[in-house]
Structures are given as C-alpha cells and as structure tokens.
C-alpha positions in Angstrom: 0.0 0.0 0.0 1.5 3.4 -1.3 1.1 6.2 1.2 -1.0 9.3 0.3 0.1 13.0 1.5 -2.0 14.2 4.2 -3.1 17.9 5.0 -5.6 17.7 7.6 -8.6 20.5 7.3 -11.0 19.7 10.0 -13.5 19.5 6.9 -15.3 17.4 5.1 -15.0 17.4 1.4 -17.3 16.0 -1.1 -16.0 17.2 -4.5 -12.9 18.2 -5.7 -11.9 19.5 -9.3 -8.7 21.0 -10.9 -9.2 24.0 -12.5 -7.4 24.1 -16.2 -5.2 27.2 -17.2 -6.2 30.3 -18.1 -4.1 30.5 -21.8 -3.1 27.5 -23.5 -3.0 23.4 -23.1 -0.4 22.6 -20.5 0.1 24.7 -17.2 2.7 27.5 -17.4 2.0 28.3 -14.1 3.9 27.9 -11.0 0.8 28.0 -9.2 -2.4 25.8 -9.6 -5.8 25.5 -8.8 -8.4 23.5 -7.4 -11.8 23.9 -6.1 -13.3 21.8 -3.2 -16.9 21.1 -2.3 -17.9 20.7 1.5 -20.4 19.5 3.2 -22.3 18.6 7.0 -21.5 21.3 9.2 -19.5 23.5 6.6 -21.8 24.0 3.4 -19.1 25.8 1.3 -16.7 26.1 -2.0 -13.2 26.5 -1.5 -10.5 27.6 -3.7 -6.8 26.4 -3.3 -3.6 26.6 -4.4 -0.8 23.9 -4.6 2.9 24.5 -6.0 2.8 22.8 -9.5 5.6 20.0 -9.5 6.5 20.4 -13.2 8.6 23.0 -11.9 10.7 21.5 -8.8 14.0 20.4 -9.4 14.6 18.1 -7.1 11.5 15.4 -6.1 10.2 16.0 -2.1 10.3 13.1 -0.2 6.7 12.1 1.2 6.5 13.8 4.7 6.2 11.7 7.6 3.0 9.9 9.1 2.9 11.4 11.8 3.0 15.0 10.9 0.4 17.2 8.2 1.9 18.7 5.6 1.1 21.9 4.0 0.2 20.5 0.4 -2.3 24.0 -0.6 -3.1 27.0 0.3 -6.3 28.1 1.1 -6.9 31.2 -1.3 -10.5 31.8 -0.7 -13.9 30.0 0.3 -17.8 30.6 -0.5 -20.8 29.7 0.9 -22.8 27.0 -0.7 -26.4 26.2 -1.1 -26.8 22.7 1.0 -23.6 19.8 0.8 -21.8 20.5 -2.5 -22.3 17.0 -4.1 -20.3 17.2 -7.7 -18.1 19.9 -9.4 -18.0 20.3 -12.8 -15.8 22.8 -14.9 -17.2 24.9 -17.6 -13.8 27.0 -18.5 -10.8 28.5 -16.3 -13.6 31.1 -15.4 -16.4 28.9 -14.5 -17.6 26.2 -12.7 -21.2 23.9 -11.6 -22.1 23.1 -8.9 -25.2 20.2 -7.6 -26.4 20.2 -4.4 -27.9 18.3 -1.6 -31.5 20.3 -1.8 -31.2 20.0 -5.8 -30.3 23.1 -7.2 -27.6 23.5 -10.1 -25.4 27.0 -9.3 -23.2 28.8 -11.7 -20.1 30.3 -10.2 -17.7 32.5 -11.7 -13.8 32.1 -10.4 -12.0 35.4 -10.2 -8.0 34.6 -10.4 -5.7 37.1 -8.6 -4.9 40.4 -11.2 -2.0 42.1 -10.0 -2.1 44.4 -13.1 -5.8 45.6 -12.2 -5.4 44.7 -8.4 -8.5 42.4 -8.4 -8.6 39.4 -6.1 -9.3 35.6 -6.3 -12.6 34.3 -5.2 -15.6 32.6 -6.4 -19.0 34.6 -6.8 -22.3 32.9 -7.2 -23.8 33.7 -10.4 -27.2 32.1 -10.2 -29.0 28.9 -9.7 -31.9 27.0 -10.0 -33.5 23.8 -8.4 -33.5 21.1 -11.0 -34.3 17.7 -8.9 -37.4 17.7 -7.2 -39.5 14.3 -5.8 -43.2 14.1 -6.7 -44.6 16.1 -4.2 -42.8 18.8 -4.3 -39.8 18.7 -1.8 -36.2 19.1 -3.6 -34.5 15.8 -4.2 -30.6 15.5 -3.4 -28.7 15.9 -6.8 -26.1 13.6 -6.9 -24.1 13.9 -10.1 -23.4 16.2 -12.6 -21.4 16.7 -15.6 -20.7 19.3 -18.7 -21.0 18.5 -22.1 -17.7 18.5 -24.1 -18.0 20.6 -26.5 -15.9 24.3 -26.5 -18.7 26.5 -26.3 -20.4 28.8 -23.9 -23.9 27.3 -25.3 -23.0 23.4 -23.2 -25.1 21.8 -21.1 -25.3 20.7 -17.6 -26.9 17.3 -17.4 -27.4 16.4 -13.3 -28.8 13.7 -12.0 -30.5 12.8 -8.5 -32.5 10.9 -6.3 -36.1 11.5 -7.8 -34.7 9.3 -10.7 -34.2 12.3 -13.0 -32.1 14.2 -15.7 -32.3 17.2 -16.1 -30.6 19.4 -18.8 -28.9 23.2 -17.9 -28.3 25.4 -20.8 -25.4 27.5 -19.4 -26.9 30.4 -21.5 -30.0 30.0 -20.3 -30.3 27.9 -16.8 -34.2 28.9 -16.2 -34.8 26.7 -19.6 -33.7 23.5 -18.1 -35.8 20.0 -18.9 -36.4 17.5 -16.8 -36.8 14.3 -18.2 -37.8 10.6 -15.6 -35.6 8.2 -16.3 -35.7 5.8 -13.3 -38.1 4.6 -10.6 -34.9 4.2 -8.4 -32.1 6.6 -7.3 -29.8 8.0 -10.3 -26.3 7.9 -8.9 -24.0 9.2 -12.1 -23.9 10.5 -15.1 -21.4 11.5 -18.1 -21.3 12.5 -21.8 -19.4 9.9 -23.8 -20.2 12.3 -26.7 -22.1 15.8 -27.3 -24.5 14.1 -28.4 -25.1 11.0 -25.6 -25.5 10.6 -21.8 -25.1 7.7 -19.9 -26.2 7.2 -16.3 -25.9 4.7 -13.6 -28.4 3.8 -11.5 -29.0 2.4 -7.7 -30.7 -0.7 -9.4 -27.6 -1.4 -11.1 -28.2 -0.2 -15.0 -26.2 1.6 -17.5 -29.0 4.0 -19.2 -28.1 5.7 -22.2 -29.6 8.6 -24.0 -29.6 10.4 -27.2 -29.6 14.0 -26.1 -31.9 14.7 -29.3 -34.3 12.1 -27.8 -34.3 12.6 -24.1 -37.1 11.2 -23.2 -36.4 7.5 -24.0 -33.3 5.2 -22.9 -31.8 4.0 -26.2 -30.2 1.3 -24.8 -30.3 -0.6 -20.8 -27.2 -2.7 -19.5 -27.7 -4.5 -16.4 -25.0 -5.1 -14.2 -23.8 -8.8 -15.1 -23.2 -9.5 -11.2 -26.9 -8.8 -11.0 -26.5 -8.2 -7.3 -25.0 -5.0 -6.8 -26.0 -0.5 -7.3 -23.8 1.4 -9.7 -22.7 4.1 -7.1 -20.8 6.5 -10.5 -20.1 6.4 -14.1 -17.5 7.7 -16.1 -16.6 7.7 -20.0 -13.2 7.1 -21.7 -12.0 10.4 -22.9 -11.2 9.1 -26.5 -13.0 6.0 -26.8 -16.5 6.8 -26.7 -17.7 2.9 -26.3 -15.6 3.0 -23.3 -17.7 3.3 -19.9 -16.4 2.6 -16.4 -18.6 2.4 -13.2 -18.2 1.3 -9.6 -20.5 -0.5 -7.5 -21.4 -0.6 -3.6 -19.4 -3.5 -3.7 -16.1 -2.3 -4.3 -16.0 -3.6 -7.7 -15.6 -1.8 -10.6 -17.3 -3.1 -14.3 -15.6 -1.8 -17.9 -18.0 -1.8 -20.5 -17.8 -2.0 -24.2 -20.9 -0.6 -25.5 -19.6 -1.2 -29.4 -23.0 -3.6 -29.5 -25.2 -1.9 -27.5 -27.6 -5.3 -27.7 -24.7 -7.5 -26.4 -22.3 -5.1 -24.5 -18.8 -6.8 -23.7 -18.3 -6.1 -20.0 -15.9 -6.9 -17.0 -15.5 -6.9 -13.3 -12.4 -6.3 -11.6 -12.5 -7.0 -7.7 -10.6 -3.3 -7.1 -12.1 -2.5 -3.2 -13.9 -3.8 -0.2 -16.9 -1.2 -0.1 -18.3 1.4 -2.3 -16.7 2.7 -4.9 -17.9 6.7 -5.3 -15.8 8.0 -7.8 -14.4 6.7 -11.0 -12.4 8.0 -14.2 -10.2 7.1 -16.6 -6.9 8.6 -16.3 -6.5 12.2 -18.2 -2.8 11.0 -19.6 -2.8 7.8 -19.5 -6.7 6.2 -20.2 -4.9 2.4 -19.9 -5.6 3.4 -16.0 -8.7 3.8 -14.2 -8.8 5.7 -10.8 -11.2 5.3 -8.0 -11.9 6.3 -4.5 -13.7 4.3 -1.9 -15.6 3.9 1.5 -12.2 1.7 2.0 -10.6 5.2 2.8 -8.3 4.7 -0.4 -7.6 5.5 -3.6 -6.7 3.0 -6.8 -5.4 2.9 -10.0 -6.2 0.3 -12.0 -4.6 -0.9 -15.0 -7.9 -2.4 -16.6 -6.2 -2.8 -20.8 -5.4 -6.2 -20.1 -1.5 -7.0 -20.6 -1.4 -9.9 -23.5 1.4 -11.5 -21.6 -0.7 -12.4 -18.3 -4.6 -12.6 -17.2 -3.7 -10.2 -14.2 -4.7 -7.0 -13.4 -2.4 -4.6 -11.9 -3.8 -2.5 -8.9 -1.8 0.2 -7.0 -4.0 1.3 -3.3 -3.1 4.7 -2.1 -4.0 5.7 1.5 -2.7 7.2 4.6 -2.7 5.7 8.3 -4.5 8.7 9.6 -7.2 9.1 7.4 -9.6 6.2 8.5 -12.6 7.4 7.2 -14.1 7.3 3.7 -12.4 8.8 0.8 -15.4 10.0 -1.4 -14.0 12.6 -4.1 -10.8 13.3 -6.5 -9.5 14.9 -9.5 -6.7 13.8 -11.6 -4.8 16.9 -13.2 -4.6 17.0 -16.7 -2.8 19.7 -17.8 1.1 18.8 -16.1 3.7 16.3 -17.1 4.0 15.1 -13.2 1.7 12.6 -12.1 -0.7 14.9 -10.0 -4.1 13.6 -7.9 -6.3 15.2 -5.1 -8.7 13.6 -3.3 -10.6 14.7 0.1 -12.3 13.1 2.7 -14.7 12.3 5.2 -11.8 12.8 8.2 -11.5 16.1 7.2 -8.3 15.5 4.7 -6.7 16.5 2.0 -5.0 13.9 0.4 -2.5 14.2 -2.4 -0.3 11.9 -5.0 2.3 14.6 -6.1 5.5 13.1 -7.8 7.8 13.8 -10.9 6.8 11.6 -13.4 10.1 10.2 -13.5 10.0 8.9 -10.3 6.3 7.7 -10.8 6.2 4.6 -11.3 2.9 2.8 -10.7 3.1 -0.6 -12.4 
C-alpha cells in the first residue's frame, strides 16, 4: 500500500476539481488551482492553491505519518447552497455546482490580477432547483457533468435521487428540462459524446440517452453480477464505447458498448466497499482511478496485458485518514503525475510526484 500526503482540514470534502489554465493546453503556471466542495457542518466552495511539481528540481520526499503537511493553500472560500455534491468545470472562469437540496449554481472564479489589483474568489452567479420528488420537496442531486463541447452554449446534465435528468443550458439555466428516467435513485452521469449521456443507477443499469431524444433510454445494461448498485459512471476520454462504473461493492465493471444489444463487459475485484468516484486517467486512459468507503484510492490498469490474465492495482492511503475517501480529480494539464482527493476525516489527500520517479506498475 503506497502512502498518500495528508493535510488535515477539520473538513469534510465532497468534491474536488482542478481548475485548467487560463491560456493554453499545458500549465505555465507555477501555481495551480483547485476547487473543493464541503459538506455537513461546513456548506461551502473553496479555492486552493498547490505549487505545480512540473517546476521542482529536485522530487520532495513524502513527509512523515505522523505529521500534516502543507500541500495547498487556502486562497478563498464561498458559501454553498446545501452539501456541494459534484463539481463540474465549464472553462478556467467557470464552474457547476449540484447540491444536496437539488439546485444546479453557476459560479464564476475570479483569479488574482496584480495588473488591475483584483482578487481571487468565487461569486455565485445564479441557480436553479432542478431535482425535485413528486410532491414537491427538492430531491438531493447527486451527479453532474458538462457537455464536451468548446462553447459557452453546453449543457449541464445532473442527476438525482427522484430518478431524473435534467438538462442546464449554461446560457439560459431557467430553460432546463427535466426528463424521468428511473423509478430508483440516479447515482451518475457523463457525456461519452455531445451528443449521448449515460447514467448509472441504484438498481444497477447503464442507461443511455440520445440528447436529441431525451425522453427515451436507447439502450439498458444491467450489471452482469446482477446483485449489486452502480454508485458513478465515467466515460473514456477518446473511446466513446468505453464506460467505467463502480458499484457498492467495491468492484468496478468496464464496459464495451460497441454492441449496444450484447455489450462486452468486465469486473475487476478493485475494493472492499463502495466505490464513489471513478475515471479514466486524463494521460494515460490504460488506467482507471477510483476512490472508496475503504478510505483509499486505486489505479487500476484495466487494458489487459497480453502477456498475463492479471490485473495490476496500485491502493493509495494514509494511516490517519480512516474514514471514507469520497471525491478526487486527476490533473490533466502537467507532465508530473498529479491527484487530489478529500475526505470524510477532514483531509486533503494528495499523490504529487515527478513523473520520472512515478512509477505505478
């Protein structure tokens, strides 16, 4: 078991995303940020800062176990409507937010200005209440995600415990729809194109959906264990075919949707409870990444070596973080091998190494 780095908050955090850079693919920044979601007691937004590693010489040695270590820098925090249950991210300039009493908010993330003296934060835009149970009281909303496409005209499709999508125009988010897809709890959703959502339910489907035809699943794959909930679902970032989801069981199933009437699928046994978050490595999709009630996090080689029938798992955790890990982001935009996760201890966890020294498999 590889150890994570620990910074310990006294918070705790349900969704974490890495902001991309302001000009340009890759980060020329010294500096980089993230955004955190919390929740119970503290109902807020934060934004941090972390050194970007692309730029150290020398590789830091993991600090000791028994002492925090001051992996980011708290630059400045908002208030938040309810427990802040996804983060997605429209642009460096903008971010989504779904909450526990099912509204969909719109921040806008103000970077420090030096030149015009203007300060970082995050400012509420607007927001509106998109998940809502028959009779009237707001439903949690438990996942959300933005449409790929490089516009300012995407989507938001969210989904939630009254078994719905519903889509945000960011242009527009009073227009949303709000389309019933399940009589059970909707747990995840993703685009695997513009043009196509997928969603995982507590009843353990895949549902997909042509965005053109929202009303109507195009096509229904049932968890082959037949026993277990989908808890998340992610798509591969190239191969749209490609979904990944994770169950309450700690497994996690790789589907190929190629045939949609006889999907290819697989299990691989990755961790001993719920799995709550899963995605395909930004850099290198061979890998997925997960986080668990286990109180770790795992990459998973899941492109199966021809050599030998064995998958290759790598578990990240830390001795002092006991409780569940339930959100992280993997950075995209750096050469180093970069991860942040939070949890329900009140930590901020971290996997920060050159990628020269990284070496996972």
């Amino acid at each position: 078991m590889n150890t994570l780095q620990r910074q310990s908050v006294g918070r705790k955090f349900t969704a974490v995303s890495w902001l991309p850079p302001r000009a340009g693919s890759a980060y020329t920044d010294t500096e980089l940020y993230f955004v955190t979601g919390l929740g119970g007691q503290n109902k807020e937004l934060a934004l941090w800062t972390t050194a970007n590693p692309d730029f150290e010489s020398e590789p830091k040695a993991a600090p000791a176990l028994t002492s925090d270590s001051n992996l980011a820098t708290l630059v400045s925090k908002a208030a938040h409507d309810g427990d802040v249950q996804d983060i997605g991210i429209v642009s460096p300039d903008i971010l989504a937010t779904a909450s526990s009493y099912g509204t969909i908010a719109i921040y806008d993330v103000q970077h420090h200005d030096t030149a015009h003296s203007s300060s970082s934060g995050l400012k509420l835009r607007e927001s509106v209440t998109a998940h809502r149970f028959a009779n009237g009281e707001p439903a949690v909303s438990t996942a959300l995600s933005v449409q790929p496409v490089n516009s300012l005209d995407v989507e938001i499709a969210s989904c939630g415990e009254d078994g719905r999508i519903a889509y945000v125009p960011l242009s527009r988010i009073d227009a949303l729809q709000v389309y019933e897809v399940d009589s059970t709890v909707v747990t995840g959703v993703c685009w695997p194109t513009p043009a196509q959502v997928a969603v995982s339910t507590r009843a353990g489907q895949i549902k997909l959906f042509d965005r053109r035809k929202p009303a109507e699943a195009s096509a229904v794959l049932v968890d082959p264990s037949t026993s277990h909930s989908f808890e998340c679902i992610a798509a591969h970032p190239s191969q749209s075919f490609r979904l990944a989801a994770g169950t309450d069981a700690g497994n996690i199933v790789v589907w190929d949707i190629r045939n949609t009437k006889k999907p290819e699928s697989e299990i691989v046994s990755v961790h001993t409870s719920n799995v709550w978050k899963v995605r395909y490595h930004p850099t290198d999709s061979s890998k997925i990444v997960s986080c668990s009630y286990d109180a770790t996090v795992a990459f998973t080689q899941w492109a199966r070596d021809m050599t030998t029938s064995e998958r290759d798992i790598v578990r990240w955790s830390n001795f002092f973080n006991v409780l569940s890990v339930g959100c992280f982001d993997v950075c995209p935009f750096t050469r180093t091998n970069l991860l942040v996760a939070g949890s329900d201890s009140g930590n901020l966890l971290m996997v920060k190494s050159p990628a020269t020294d990284f070496r996972l498999f």
